[in-house]
C-alpha positions as a Markdown table, in Angstrom:
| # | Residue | x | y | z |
|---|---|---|---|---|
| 1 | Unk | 0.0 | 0.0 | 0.0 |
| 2 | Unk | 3.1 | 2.4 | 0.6 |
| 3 | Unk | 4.3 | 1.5 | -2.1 |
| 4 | Unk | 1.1 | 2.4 | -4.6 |
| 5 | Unk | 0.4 | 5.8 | -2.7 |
| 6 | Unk | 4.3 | 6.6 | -3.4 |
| 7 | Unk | 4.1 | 6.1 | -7.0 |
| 8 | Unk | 1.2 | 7.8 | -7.3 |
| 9 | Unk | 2.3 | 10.7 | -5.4 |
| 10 | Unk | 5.4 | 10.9 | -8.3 |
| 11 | Unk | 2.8 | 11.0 | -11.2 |
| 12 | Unk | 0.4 | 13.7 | -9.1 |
| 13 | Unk | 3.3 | 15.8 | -8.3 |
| 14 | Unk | 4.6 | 15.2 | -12.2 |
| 15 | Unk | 1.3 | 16.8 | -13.4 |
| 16 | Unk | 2.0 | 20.3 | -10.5 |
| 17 | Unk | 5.9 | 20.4 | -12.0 |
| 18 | Unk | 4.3 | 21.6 | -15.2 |
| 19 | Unk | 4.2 | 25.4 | -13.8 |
| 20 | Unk | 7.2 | 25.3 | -12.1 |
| 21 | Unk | 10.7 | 25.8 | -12.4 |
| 22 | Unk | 13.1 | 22.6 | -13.7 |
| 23 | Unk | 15.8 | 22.2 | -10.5 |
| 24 | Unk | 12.1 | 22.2 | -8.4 |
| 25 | Unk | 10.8 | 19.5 | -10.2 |
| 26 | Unk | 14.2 | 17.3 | -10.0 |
| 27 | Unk | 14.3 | 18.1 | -6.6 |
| 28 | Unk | 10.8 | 16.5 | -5.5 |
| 29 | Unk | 11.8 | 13.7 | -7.9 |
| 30 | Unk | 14.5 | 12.8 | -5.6 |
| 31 | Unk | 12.5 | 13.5 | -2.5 |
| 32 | Unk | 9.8 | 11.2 | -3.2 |
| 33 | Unk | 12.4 | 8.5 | -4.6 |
| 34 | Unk | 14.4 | 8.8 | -1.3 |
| 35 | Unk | 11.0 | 8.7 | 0.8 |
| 36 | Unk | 10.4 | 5.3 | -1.1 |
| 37 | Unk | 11.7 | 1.8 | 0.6 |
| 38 | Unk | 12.5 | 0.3 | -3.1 |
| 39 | Unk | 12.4 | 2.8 | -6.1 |
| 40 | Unk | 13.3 | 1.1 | -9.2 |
| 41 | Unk | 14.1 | -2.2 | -11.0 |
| 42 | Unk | 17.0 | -3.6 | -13.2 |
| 43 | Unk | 15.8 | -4.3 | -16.1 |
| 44 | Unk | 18.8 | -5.0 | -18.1 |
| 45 | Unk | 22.3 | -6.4 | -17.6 |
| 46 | Unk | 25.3 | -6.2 | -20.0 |
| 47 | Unk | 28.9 | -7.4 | -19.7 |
| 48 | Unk | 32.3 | -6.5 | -21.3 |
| 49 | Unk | 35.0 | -8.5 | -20.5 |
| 50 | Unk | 38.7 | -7.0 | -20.4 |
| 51 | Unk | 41.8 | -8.6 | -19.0 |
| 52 | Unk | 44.3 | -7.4 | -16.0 |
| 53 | Unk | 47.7 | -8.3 | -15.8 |
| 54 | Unk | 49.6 | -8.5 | -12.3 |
| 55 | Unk | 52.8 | -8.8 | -12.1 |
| 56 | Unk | 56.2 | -9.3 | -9.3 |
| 57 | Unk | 59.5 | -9.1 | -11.0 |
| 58 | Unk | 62.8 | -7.5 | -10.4 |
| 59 | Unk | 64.2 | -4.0 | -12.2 |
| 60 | Unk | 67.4 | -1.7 | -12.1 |
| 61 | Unk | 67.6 | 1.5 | -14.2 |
| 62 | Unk | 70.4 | 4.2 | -14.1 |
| 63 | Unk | 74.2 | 2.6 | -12.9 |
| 64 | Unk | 75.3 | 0.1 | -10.7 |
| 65 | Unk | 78.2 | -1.4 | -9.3 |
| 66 | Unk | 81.6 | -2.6 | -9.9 |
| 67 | Unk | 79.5 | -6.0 | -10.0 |
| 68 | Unk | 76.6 | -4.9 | -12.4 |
| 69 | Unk | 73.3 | -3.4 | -12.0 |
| 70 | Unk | 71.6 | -3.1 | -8.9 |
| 71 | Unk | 67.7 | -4.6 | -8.7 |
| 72 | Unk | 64.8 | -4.1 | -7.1 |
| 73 | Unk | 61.7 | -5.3 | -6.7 |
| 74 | Unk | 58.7 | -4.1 | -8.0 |
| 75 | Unk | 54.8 | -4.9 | -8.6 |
| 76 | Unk | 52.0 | -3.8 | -10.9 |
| 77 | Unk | 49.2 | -4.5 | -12.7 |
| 78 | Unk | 47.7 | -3.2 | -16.2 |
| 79 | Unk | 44.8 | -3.9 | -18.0 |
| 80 | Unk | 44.7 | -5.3 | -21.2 |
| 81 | Unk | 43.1 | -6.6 | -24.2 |
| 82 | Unk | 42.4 | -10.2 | -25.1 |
| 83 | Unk | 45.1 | -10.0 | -27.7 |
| 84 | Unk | 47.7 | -9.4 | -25.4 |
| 85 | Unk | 46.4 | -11.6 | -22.8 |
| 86 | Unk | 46.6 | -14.4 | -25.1 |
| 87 | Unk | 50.5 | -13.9 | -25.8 |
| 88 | Unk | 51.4 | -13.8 | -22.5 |
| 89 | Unk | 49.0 | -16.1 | -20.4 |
| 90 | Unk | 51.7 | -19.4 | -21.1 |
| 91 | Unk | 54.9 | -16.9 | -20.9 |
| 92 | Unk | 57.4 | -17.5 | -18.2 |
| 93 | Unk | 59.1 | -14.2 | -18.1 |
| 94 | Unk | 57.6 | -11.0 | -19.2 |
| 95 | Unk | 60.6 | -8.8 | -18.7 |
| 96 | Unk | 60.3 | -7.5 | -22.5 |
| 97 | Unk | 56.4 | -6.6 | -22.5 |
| 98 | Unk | 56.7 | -4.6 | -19.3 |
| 99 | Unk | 60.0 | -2.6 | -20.3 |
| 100 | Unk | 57.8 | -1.6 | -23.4 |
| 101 | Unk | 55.5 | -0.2 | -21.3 |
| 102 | Unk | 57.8 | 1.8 | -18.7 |
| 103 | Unk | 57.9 | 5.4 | -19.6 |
| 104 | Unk | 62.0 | 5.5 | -18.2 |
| 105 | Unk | 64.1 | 2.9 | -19.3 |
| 106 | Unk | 64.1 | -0.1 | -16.8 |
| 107 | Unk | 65.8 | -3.3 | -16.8 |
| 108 | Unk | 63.6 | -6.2 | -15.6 |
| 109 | Unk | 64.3 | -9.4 | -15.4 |
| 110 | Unk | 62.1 | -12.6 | -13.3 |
| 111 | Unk | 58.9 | -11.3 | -13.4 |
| 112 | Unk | 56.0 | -13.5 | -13.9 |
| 113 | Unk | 52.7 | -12.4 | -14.7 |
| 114 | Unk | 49.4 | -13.2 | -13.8 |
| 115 | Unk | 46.1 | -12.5 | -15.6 |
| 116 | Unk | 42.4 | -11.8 | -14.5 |
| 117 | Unk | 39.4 | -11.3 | -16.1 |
| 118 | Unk | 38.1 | -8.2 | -15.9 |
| 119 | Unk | 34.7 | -7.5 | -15.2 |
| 120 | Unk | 32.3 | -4.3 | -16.4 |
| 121 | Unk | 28.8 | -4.8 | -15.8 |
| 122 | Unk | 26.7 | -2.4 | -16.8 |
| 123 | Unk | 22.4 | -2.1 | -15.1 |
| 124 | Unk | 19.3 | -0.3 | -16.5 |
| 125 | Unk | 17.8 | 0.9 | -13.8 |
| 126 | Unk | 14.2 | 1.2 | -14.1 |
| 127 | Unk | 12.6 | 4.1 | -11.4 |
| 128 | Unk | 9.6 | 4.4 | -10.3 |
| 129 | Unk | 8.3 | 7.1 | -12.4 |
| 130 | Unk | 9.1 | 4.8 | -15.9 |
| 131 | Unk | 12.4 | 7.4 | -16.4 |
| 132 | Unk | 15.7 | 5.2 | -16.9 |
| 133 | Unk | 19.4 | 5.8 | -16.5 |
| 134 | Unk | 22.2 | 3.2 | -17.5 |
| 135 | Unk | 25.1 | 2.8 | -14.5 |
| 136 | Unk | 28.5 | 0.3 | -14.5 |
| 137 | Unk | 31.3 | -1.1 | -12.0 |
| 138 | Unk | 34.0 | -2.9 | -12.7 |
| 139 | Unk | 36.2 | -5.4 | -10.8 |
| 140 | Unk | 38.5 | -8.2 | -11.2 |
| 141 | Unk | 37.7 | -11.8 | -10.8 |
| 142 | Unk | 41.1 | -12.9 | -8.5 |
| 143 | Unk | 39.3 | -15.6 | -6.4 |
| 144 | Unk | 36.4 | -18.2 | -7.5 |
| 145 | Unk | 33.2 | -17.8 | -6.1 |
| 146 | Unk | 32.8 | -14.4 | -7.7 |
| 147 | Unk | 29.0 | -14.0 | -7.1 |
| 148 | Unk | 26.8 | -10.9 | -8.1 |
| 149 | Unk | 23.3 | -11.6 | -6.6 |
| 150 | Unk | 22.0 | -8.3 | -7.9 |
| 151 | Unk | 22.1 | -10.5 | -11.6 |
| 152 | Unk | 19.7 | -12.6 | -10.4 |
| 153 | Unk | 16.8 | -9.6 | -9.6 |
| 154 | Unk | 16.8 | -8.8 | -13.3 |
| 155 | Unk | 12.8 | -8.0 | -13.9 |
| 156 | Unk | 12.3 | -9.1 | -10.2 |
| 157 | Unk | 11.9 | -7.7 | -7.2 |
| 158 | Unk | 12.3 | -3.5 | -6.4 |
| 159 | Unk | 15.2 | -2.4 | -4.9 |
| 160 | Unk | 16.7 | 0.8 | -3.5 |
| 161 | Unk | 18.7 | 3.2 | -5.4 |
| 162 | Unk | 20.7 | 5.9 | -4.0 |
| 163 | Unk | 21.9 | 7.9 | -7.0 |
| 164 | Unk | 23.8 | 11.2 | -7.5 |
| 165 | Unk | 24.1 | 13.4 | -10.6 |
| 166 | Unk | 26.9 | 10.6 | -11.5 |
| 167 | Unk | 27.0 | 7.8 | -9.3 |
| 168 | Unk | 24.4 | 5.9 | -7.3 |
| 169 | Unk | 24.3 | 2.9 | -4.9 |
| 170 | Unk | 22.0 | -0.2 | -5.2 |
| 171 | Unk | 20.9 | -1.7 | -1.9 |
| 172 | Unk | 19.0 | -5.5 | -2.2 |
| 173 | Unk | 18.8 | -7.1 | 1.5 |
| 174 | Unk | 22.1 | -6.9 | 2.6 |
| 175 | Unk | 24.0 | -6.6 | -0.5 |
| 176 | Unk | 25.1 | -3.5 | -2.1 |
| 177 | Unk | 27.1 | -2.3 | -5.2 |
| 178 | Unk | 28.4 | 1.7 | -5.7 |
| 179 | Unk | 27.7 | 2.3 | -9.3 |
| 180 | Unk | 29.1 | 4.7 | -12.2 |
| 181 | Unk | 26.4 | 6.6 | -14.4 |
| 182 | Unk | 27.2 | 5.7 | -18.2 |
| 183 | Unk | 26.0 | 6.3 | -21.9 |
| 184 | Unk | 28.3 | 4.2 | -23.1 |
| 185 | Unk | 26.6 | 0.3 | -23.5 |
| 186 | Unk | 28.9 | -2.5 | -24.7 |
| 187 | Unk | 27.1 | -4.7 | -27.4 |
| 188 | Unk | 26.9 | -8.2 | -26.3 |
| 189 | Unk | 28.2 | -11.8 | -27.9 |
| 190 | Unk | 28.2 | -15.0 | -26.7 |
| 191 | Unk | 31.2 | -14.4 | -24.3 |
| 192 | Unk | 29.6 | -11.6 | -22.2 |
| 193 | Unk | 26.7 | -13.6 | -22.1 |
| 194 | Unk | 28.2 | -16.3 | -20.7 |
| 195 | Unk | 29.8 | -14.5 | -18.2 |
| 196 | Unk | 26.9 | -12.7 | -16.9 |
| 197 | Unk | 25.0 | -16.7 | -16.5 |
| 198 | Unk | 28.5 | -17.4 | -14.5 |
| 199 | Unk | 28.5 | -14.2 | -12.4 |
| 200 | Unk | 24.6 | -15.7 | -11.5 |
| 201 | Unk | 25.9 | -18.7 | -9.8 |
| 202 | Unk | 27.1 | -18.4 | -5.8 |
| 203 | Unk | 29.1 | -21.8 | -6.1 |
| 204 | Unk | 32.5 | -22.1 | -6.2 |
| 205 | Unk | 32.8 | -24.1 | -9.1 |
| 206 | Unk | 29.9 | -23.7 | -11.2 |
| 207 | Unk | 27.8 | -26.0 | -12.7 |
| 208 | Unk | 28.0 | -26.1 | -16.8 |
| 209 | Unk | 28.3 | -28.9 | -19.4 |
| 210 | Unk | 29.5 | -29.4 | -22.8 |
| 211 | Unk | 27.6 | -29.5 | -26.1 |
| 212 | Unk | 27.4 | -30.7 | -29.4 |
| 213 | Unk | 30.9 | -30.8 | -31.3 |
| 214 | Unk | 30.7 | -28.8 | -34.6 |
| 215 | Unk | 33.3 | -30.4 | -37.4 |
| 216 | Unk | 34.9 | -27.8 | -40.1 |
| 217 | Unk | 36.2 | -29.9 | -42.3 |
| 218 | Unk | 38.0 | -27.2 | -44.7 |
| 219 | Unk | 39.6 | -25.5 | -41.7 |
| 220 | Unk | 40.6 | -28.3 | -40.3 |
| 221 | Unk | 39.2 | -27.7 | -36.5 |
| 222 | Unk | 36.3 | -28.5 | -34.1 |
| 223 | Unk | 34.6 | -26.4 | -31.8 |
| 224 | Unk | 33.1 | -28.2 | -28.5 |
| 225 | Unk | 30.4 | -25.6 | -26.9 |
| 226 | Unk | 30.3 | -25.0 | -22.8 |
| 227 | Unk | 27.2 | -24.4 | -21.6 |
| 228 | Unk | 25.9 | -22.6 | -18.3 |
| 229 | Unk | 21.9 | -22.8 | -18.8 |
| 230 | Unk | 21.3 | -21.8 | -22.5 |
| 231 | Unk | 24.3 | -20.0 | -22.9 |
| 232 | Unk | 28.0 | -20.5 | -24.4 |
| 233 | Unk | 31.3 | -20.4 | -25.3 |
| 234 | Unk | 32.6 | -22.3 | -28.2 |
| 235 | Unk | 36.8 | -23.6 | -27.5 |
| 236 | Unk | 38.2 | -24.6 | -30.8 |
| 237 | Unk | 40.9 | -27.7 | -31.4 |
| 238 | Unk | 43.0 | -27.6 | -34.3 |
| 239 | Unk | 43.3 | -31.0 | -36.1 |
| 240 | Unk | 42.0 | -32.6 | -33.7 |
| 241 | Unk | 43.5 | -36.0 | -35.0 |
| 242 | Unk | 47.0 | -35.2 | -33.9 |
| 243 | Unk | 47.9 | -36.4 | -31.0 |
| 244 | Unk | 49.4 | -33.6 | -29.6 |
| 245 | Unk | 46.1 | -31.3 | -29.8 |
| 246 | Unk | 45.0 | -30.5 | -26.4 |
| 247 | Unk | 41.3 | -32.7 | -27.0 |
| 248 | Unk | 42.8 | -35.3 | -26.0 |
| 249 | Unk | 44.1 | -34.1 | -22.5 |
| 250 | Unk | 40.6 | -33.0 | -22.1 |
| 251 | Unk | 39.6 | -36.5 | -23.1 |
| 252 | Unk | 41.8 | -38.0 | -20.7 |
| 253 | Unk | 40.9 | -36.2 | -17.9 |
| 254 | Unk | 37.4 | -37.6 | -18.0 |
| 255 | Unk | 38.5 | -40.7 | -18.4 |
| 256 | Unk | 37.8 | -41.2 | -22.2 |
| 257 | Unk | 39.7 | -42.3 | -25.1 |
| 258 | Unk | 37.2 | -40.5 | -27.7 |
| 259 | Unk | 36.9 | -36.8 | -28.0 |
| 260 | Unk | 33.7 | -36.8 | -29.2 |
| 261 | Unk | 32.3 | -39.1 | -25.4 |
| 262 | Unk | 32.6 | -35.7 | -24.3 |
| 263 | Unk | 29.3 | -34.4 | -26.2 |
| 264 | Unk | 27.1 | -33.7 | -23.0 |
| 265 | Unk | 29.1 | -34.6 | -20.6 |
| 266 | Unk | 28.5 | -32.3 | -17.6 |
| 267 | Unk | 31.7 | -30.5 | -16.0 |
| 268 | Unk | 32.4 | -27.7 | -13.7 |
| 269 | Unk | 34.4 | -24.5 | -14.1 |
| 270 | Unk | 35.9 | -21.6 | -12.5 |
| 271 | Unk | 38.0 | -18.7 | -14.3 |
| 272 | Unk | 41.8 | -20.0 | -15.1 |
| 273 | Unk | 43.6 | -17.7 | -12.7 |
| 274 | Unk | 42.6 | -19.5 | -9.6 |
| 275 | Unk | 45.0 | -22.3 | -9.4 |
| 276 | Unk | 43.6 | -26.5 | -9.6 |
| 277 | Unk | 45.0 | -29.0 | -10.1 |
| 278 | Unk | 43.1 | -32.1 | -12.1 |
| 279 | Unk | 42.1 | -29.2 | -14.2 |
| 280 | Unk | 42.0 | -28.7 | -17.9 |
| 281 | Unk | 42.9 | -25.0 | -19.2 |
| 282 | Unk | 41.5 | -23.1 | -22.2 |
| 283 | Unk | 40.8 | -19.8 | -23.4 |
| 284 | Unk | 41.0 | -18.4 | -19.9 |
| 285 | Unk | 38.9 | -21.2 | -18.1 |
| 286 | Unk | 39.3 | -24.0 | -15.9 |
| 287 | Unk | 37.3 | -27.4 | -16.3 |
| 288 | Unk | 37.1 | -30.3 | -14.3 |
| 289 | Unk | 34.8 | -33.3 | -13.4 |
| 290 | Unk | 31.9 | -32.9 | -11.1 |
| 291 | Unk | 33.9 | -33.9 | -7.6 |
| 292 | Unk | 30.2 | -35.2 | -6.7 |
| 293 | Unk | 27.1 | -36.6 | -8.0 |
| 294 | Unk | 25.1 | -33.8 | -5.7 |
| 295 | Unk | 27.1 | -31.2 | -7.5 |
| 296 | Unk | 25.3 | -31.7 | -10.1 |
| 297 | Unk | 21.5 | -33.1 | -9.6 |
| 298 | Unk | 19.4 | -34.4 | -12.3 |
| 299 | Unk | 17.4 | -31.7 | -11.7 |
| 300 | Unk | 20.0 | -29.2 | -12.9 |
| 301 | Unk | 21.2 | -31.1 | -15.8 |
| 302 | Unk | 17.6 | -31.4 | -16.8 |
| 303 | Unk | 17.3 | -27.9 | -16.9 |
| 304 | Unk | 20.5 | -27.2 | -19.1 |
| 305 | Unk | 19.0 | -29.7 | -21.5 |
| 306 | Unk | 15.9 | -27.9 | -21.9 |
| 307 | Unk | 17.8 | -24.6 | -21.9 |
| 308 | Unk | 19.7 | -26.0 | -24.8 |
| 309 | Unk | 17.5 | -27.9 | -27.0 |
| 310 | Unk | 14.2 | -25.0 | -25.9 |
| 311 | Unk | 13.4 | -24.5 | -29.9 |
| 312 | Unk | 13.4 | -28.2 | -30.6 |
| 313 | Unk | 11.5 | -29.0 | -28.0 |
| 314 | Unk | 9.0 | -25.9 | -29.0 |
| 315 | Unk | 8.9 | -27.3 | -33.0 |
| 316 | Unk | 8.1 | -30.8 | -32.2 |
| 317 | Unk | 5.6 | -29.6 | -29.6 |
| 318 | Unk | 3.7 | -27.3 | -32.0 |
């Protein structure tokens, strides 16, 4: 009942604003949005993924000794594209890449790198009075377990929006999230997609299972889809009948001498910078076997099937 009399205050004071001045109007906006226990709704989510680097190495610049240069220590981090994530996620040494980035000229040597996804999520908010505004944070996903429950109230439940000319915060129970205002929305592929449905789940390692394997014969390469619910990520294998392509560790670590047993199979998965062993690696992932039947129920996997096959089952249906 608060609630309704609220709202409707906004749309009776709305028609009063008319005759007066602008600043007045925005200012009993914000009154009667602040009076309100939940305000407005999410209606949207987008992702962009970037990449961080962090790295510990050792660096001298300038003279030295008798006995040579004289090093310290140093740390950083950067953020980077999925280009150069790519080149130097299996590097040992990245010495070279972060003297080319040093505006003084620095000697490094025995630094290792490590790299992150990084995170921008981006939230319509929906207020109360139908007006919108699109807001973002970013962060880094260093641990597993990376869990943003606000995803899940997409369309759902009202919550409570502080906001500012630029920033606002988001309270839900007891979670909440400081946000930055933005125009700038990120359009969305099968990648951010997936990482929003990962970002849903509160488990450590998250429930997801493989798909279909797609052949391309004139290239030469396979692509075996990962799916959380009905979205996915597609790893490719390059001739896939050497020996020496990484299919067949995957194989092996479910316990199969055929690639293609894998179709279905259900796995688990966390990002590739937290360390496991008994892991497979690829594009920026780790994969393993469900440690437990109960990690994976049949209720679950009955889910992802019918998030997977939901227009096959609608055709034959119709």
């Amino acid at each position: 009942m608060k609630f309704k009399i609220l709202y409707k205050k906004i749309f009776i004071n709305s028609e009063r604003m008319v005759n007066m001045g602008d600043i007045r109007s925005k200012v009993l906006r914000t009154k009667v949005l602040k009076e309100m226990d939940s305000n407005a709704i999410i209606s949207d989510v987008k992702c962009d993924i970037s990449y961080e680097i962090k790295w510990k190495g050792e660096y001298s610049y300038g003279g030295g000794t008798a006995g040579g240069p004289i090093y310290n220590k140093d740390s950083g981090k950067k953020e980077i594209n999925y280009s150069t994530a790519k080149d130097l996620k299996d590097q040992d040494d990245i010495s070279n890449w972060i003297e080319s980035h040093k505006k003084r000229i620095y000697r490094y040597r025995n630094t290792v790198g490590k790299i992150y996804y990084k995170v921008y999520l981006y939230f319509k908010i929906l207020y109360s009075d139908n007006e919108y505004k699109w807001y973002y944070n970013s962060f880094v996903i260093d641990h597993n377990n990376y869990y943003i429950p606000i995803i899940n109230n997409k369309n759902k439940s009202r919550i409570h929006i502080e906001m500012t000319n630029d920033k606002a915060e988001i309270s839900l129970d007891k979670y909440k999230s400081k946000l930055q205002i933005t125009d700038n929305i990120p359009e969305q592929n099968n990648d951010s997609e997936f990482m929003i449905e990962y970002l849903k789940s509160s488990d450590a390692w998250v429930d997801a299972e493989f798909g279909e394997i797609e052949e391309y014969p004139d290239e030469n390469i396979i692509y075996l889809p990962l799916y959380i619910n009905d979205k996915n990520i597609k790893f490719s294998f390059k001739e896939p009948h050497d020996s020496n392509c990484d299919i067949w560790e995957l194989s092996e670590l479910f316990n199969y001498n055929d690639p293609w047993n894998l179709q279905n199979e259900p796995v688990q998965i966390i990002p590739q910078s937290v360390s496991e062993n008994n892991s497979f690696n690829k594009e920026f992932w780790n994969i393993r076997k469900p440690k437990s039947n109960k990690n994976i129920s049949k209720s679950n996997n009955l889910k992802m099937y019918l998030c997977k096959n939901y227009n096959k089952i609608y055709n034959y249906l119709r």
